[in-house]
C-alpha positions as CSV (number, residue, x, y, z in Angstrom):
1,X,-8.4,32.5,3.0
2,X,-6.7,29.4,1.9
3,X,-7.7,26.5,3.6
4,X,-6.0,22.6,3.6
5,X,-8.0,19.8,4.4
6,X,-6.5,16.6,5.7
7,X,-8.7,13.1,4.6
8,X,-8.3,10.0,5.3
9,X,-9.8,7.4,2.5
10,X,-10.6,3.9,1.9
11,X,-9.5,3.6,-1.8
12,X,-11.4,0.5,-2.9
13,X,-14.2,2.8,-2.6
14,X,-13.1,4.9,-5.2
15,X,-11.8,5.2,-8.9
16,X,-8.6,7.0,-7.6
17,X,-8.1,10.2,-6.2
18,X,-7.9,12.6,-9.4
19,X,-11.5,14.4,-10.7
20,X,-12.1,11.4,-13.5
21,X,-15.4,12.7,-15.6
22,X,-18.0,10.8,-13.9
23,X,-16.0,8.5,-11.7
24,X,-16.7,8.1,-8.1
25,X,-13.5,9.6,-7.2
26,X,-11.9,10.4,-3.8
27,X,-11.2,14.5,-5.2
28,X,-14.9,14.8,-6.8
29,X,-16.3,13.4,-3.8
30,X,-14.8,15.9,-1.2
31,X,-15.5,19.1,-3.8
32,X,-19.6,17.7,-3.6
33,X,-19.8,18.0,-0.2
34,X,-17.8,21.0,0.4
35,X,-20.0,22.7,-2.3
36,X,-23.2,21.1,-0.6
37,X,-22.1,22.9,3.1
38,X,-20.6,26.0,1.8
39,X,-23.5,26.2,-0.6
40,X,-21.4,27.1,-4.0
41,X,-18.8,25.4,-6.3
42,X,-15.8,24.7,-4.7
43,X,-12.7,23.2,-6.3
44,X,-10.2,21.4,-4.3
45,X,-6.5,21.1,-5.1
46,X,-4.5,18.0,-4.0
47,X,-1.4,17.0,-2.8
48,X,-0.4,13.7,-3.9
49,X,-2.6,11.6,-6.7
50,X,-3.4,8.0,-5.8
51,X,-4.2,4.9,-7.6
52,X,-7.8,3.2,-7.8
53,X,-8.1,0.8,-4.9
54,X,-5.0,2.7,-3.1
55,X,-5.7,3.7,0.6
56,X,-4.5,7.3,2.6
57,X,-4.4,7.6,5.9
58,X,-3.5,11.5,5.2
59,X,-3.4,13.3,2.4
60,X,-3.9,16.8,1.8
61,X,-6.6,19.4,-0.7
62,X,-6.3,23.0,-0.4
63,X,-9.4,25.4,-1.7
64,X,-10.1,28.7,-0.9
65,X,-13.0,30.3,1.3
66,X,-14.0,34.4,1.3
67,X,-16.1,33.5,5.0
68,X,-14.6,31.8,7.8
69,X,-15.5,28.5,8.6
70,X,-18.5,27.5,10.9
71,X,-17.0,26.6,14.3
72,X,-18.5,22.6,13.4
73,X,-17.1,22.6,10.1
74,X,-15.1,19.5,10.0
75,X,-18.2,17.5,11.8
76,X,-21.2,19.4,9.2
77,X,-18.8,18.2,6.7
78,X,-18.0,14.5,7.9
79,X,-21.6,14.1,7.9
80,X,-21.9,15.0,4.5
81,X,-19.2,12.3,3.5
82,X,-19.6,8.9,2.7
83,X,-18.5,6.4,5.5
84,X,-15.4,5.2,3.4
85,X,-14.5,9.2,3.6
86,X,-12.8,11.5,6.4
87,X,-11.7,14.3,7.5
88,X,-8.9,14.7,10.3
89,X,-8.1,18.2,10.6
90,X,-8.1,21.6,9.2
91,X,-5.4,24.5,8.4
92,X,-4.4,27.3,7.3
93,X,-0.8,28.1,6.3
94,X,1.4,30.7,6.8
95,X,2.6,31.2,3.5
96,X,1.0,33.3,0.8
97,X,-0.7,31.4,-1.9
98,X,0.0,28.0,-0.5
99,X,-0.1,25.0,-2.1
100,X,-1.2,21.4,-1.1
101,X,0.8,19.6,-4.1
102,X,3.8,22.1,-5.1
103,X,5.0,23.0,-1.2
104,X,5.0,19.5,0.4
105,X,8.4,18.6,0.8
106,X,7.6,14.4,1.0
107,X,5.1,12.1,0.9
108,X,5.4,8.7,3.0
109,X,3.6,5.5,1.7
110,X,3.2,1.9,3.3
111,X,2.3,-1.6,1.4
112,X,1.1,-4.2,3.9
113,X,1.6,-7.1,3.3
114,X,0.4,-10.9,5.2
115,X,1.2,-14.3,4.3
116,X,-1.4,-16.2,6.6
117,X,-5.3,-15.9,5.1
118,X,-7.1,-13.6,7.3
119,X,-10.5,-12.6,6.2
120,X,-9.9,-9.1,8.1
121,X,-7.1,-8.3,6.0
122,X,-8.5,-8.8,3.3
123,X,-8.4,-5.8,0.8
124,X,-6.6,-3.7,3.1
125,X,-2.9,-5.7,2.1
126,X,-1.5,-7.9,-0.3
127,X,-2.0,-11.8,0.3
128,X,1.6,-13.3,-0.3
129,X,1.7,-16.8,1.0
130,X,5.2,-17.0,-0.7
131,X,8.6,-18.3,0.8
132,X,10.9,-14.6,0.7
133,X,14.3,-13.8,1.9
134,X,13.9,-11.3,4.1
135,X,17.3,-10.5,4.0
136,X,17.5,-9.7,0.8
137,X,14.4,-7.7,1.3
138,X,16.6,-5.5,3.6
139,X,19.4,-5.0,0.7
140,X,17.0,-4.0,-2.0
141,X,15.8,-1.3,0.1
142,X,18.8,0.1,0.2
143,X,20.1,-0.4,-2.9
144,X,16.5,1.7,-3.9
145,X,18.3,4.5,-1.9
146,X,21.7,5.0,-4.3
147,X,19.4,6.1,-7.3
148,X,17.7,9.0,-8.4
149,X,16.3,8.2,-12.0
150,X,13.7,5.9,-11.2
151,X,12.2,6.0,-15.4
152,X,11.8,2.0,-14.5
153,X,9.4,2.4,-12.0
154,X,7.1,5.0,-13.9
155,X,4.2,3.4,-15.9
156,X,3.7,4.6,-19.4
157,X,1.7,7.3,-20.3
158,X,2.8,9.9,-17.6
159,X,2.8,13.3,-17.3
160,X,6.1,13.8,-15.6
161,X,8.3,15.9,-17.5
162,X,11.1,14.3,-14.9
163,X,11.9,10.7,-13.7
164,X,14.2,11.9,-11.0
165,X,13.2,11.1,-7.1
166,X,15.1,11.8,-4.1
167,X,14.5,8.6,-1.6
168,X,14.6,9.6,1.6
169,X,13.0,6.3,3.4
170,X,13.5,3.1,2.2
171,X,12.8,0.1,4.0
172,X,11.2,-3.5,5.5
173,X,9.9,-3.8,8.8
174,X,8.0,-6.6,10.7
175,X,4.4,-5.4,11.7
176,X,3.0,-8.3,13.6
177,X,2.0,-11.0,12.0
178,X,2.4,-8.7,8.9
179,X,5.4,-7.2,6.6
180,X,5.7,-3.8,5.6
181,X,7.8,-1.7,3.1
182,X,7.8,2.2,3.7
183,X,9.6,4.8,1.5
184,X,9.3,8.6,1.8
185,X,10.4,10.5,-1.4
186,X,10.2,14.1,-2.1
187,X,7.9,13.0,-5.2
188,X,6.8,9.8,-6.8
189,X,6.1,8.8,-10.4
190,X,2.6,7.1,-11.6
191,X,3.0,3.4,-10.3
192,X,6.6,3.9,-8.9
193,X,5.7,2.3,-5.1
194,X,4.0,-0.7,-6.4
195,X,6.5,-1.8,-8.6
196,X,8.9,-0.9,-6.5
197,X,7.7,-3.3,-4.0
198,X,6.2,-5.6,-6.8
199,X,10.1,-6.2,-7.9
200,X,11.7,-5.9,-4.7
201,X,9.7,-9.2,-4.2
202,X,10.7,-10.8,-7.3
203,X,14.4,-10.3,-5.8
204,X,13.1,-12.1,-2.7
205,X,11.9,-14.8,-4.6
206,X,15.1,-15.7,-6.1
207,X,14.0,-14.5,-9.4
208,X,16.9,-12.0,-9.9
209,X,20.0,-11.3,-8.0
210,X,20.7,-8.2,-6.2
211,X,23.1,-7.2,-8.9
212,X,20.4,-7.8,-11.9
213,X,17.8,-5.5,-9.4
214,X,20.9,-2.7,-9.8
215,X,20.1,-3.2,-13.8
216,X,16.5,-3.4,-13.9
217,X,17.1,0.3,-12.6
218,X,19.8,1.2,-14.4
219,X,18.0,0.1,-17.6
220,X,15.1,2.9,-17.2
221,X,12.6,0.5,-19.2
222,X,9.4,0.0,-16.8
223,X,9.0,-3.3,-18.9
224,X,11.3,-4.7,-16.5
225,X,9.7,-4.0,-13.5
226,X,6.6,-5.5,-11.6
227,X,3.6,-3.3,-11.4
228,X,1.3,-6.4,-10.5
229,X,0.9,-6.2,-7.0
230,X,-2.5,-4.9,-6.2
231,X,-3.0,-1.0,-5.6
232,X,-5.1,-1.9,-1.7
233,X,-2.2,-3.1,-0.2
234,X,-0.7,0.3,-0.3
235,X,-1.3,3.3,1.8
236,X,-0.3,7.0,1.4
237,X,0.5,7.7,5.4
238,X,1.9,10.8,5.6
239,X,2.4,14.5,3.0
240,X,4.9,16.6,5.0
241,X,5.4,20.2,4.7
242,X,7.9,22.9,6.1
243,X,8.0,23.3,10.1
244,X,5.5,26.6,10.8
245,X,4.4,25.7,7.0
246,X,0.3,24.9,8.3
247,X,-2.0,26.0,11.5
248,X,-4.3,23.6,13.0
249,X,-7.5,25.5,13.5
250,X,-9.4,24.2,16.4
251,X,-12.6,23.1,14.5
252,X,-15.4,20.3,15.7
């Protein structure tokens, strides 16, 4: 039986999400305790890859099981996971040889961001005491949406054989005393929401127009863009699937 796991992680715990050698990582982590409780090696497969320092609210590994799983399986193996480690729920899917990566459809991220101090806030969003025009905010997320090449935004050294994205999501929105970009994408390149943001707020700031933003993505060099803004400020909310695509099994 194919199996998906849904975590929730706090990523300044970790060195990213990816199996990294002997890095504390968020994938290494849940494959240790799933091969503590089910008393073998078991490799996880996940859905969407995330940054050192990066945060998930939900994100999705799949690994297979021969036995079904103990009634308390999702509490045996919360207790097995650090505090800074979760997991929600548990499925199975209806399709045959499922995957957690290849058949999600989108993935939804968030960056936080707060311009008053507030120790509570603090490396869970970005500190940006800055004067922005939130106006202009507003039009670079939509300008994000007319483009499908999105090479700028990709840090070097990738893996993607493809720079092409399909936006789905793109905007701003007040959050309290905080301000918040989503964007939902069928797939994301290494870096791509941070400097998307990261530049976004460079347009903000007056540094560029909204017509130089246009050719800071036309120009597909990711020297142009602004991959500084830091990687716990963001948060990977949500890695969709297909309606009918997973069941919830009813797990303690």
């Amino acid at each position: 039986m194919r199996y998906f796991i849904e975590v929730c992680y706090d990523g300044n715990a970790f060195h990213g999400s990816q199996i990294q050698g002997e890095l504390l990582t968020v994938q290494g982590t849940l494959n240790k305790a799933l091969s503590t409780l089910l008393r073998r090696p078991v490799e996880t497969f996940g859905a969407s890859r995330t940054d050192e320092g990066v945060h998930a609210l939900s994100n999705m590994y799949h690994f297979d099981e021969v036995q079904d799983l103990h009634p308390q399986f999702r509490y045996k193996l919360n207790a097995i996971l650090p505090h800074t480690m979760s997991v929600q729920n548990i499925y199975t899917s209806t399709k045959d040889e499922a995957n957690a990566r290849f058949d999600a459809t989108s993935r939804r991220y968030r960056y936080r961001i707060y311009k008053k101090k507030n120790p509570f806030l603090y490396e869970r969003a970005l500190f940006y005491p800055f004067s922005i025009d939130r106006d202009t905010l507003n039009k670079t997320a939509e300008v994000i949406k007319e483009y499908h090449d999105f090479e700028t935004f990709s840090k070097r050294n990738t893996q993607s054989f493809t720079f092409l994205c399909t936006i789905f999501q793109s905007y701003w929105e007040d959050a309290g005393d905080e301000l918040h970009y989503v964007v939902e994408a069928n797939r994301f390149l290494r870096g791509m929401v941070r400097a998307l943001v990261g530049t976004q707020l460079q347009v903000a700031r007056g540094k560029y127009t909204l017509d130089e933003f246009r050719k800071i993505i036309e120009a597909k060099d990711c020297t142009n863009a602004d991959f500084s803004v830091a990687g716990h400020g963001l948060y990977l909310e949500a890695v969709n699937y297909p309606d009918d695509y997973l069941v919830q099994l009813d797990l303690k």
